[in-house]
C-alpha positions as CSV (number, residue, x, y, z in Angstrom):
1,X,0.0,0.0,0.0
2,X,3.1,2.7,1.1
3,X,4.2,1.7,-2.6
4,X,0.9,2.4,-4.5
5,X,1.2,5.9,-2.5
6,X,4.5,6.8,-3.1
7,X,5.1,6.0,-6.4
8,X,1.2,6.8,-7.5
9,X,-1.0,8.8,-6.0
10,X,1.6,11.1,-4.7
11,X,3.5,12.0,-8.0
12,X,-0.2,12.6,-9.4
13,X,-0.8,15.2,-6.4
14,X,2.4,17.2,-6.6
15,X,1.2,17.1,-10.8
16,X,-2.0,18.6,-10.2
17,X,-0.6,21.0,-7.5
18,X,1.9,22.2,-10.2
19,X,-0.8,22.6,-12.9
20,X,-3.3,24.4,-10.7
21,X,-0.1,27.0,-10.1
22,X,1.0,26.9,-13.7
23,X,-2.5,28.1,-14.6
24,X,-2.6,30.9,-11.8
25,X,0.4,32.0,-13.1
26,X,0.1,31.7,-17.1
27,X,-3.8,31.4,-17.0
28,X,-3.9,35.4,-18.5
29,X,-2.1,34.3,-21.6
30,X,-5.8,33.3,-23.2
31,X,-4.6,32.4,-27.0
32,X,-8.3,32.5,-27.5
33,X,-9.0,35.1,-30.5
34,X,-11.1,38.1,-29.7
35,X,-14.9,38.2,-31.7
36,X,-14.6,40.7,-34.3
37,X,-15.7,44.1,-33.9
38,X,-19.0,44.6,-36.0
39,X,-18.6,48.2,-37.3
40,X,-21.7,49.8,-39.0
41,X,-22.3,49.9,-42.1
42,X,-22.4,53.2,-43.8
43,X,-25.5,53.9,-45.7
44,X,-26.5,57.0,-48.8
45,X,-29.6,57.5,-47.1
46,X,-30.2,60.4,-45.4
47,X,-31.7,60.3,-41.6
48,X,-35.0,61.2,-40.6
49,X,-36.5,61.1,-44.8
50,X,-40.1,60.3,-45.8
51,X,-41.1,56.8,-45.3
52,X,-43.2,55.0,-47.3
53,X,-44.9,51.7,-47.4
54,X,-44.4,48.9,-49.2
55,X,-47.5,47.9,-50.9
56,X,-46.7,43.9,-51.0
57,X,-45.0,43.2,-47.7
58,X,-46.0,46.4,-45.9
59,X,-42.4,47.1,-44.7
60,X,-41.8,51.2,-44.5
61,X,-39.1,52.0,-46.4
62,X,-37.3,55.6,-47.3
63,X,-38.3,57.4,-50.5
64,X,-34.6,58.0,-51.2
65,X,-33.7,54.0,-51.1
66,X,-36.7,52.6,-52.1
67,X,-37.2,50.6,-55.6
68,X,-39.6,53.0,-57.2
69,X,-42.1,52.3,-60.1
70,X,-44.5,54.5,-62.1
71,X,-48.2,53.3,-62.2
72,X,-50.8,55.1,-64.0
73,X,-49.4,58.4,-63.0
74,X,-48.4,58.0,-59.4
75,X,-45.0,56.7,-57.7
76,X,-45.0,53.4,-56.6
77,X,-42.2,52.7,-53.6
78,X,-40.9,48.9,-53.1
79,X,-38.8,48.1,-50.3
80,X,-36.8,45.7,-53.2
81,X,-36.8,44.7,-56.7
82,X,-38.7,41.2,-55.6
83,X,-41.5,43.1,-54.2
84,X,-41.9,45.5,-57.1
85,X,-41.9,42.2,-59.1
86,X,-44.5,40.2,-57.2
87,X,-46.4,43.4,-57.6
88,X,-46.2,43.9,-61.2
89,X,-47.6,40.3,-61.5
90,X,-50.4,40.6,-59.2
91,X,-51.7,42.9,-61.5
């Protein structure tokens, strides 16, 4: 039994004694890679403009961006091309 303890168990303590140190020490050296910064992404429109809404999806969208189509006179605003496309086969 002495054996088993000397030349087992404690080897494995003084191990996990020098690990748990080695990690108080060294444990601020994360190699771990920071998340990437999301930075915003710059836009044409200008703030605060006229919203208007989307006649398929009813998303409000600006008069400046929008997807715009003439329809029997009168301006038409689509938040995308897809929208103004569903719309000009609906009727």
């Amino acid at each position: 039994m002495r054996l088993l303890f000397r030349f087992v168990v404690l080897p494995l303590l003084v191990l996990w004694v020098v690990r748990i140190l080695l990690r108080s020490i060294f444990g601020g050296m994360n190699t771990q890679v920071a998340p990437k910064q999301v930075r915003p992404v710059p836009t044409t429109a200008s703030a605060g403009g006229e919203l208007k809404k989307d006649p398929v999806c009813g998303t409000y969208v600006s008069a400046d961006t929008s997807v715009t189509k003439r329809i029997n006179g009168q301006t038409v605003h689509f938040c995308s091309p897809a929208c103004r496309d569903k719309y000009r086969a609906a009727s």
